[in-house]
C-alpha positions in Angstrom: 24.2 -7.0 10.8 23.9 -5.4 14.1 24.1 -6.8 17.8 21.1 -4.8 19.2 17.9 -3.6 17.6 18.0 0.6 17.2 15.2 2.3 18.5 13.8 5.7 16.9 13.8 7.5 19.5 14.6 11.3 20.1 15.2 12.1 24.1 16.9 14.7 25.7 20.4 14.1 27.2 23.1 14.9 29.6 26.6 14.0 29.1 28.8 14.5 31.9 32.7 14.4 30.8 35.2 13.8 33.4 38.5 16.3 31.8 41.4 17.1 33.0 40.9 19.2 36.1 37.2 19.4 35.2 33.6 18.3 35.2 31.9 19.3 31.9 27.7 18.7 32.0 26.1 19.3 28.7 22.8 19.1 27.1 22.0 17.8 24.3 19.9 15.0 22.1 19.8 11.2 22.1 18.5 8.9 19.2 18.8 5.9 17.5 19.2 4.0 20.5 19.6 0.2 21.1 20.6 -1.8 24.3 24.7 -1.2 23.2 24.8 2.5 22.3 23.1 4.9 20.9 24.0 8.8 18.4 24.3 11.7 20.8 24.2 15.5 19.4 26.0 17.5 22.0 28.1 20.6 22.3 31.0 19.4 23.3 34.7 18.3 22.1 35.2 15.0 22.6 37.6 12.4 20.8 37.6 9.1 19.8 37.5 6.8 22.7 37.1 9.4 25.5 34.6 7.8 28.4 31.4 9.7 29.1 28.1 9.2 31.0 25.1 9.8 29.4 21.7 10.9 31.8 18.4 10.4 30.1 15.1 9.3 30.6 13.6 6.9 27.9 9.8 7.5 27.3 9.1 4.4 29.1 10.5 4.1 32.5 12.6 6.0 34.9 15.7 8.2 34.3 18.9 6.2 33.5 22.9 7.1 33.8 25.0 4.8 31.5 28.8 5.0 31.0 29.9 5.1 27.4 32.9 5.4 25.1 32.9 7.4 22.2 33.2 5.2 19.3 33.0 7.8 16.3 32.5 11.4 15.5 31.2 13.9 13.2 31.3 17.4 14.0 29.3 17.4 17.5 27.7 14.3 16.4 28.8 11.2 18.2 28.4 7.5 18.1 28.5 5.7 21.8 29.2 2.2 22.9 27.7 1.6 26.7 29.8 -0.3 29.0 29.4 -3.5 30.4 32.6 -3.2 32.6 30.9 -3.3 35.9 27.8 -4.8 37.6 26.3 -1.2 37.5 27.0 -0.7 34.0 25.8 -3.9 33.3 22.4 -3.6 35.3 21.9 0.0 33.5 22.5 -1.5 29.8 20.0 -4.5 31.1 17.6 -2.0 32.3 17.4 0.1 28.5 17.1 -3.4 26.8 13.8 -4.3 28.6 12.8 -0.7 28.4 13.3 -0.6 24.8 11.3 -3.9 24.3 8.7 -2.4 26.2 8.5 0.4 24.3 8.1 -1.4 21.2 5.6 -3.8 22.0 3.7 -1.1 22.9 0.9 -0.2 20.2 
């Protein structure tokens, strides 16, 4: 049983990934997404646990930048948890729910 309900949707992405001495912005795609996460296909090596933000526009509504930890990995596939740490993170995750229940009421 899951927390959130996944969306199938297929958007295009940014993740920007703070390293060590460095700034890393990379394209790349967004799906299965729900109000705590969502499977990002991107070019880049990330591990486990690393803390990225992720810049996309959902089909309904305006462009969105969540934070996210990197909760699993396959290849350049990787599953993300969105924060909830601070106010913004929390108003951002908010935001995707009602988008995402907009999207899916729609016919």
């Amino acid at each position: 049983m899951r927390r959130w309900s996944r969306y199938n949707l297929d958007v295009p992405i940014r993740v920007i990934a703070t390293l060590p001495g460095q700034v890393k912005i990379v394209s790349g795609r967004g799906r299965d997404i729900s109000e705590g996460g969502m499977m990002v296909f991107a070019g880049i090596e990330l591990r486990v646990d690393d803390i990225v933000e992720i810049e996309f526009t959902p089909p309904f509504g305006g462009p969105l930048r969540v934070a996210a930890s990197i909760r699993n990995r396959s290849g350049y596939y990787y599953g993300l948890e969105f924060l909830r740490d601070s106010d913004q993170d929390l108003r951002a995750a908010n935001r995707l729910g009602d988008v995402l229940k907009s999207a899916a009421a729609t016919p």
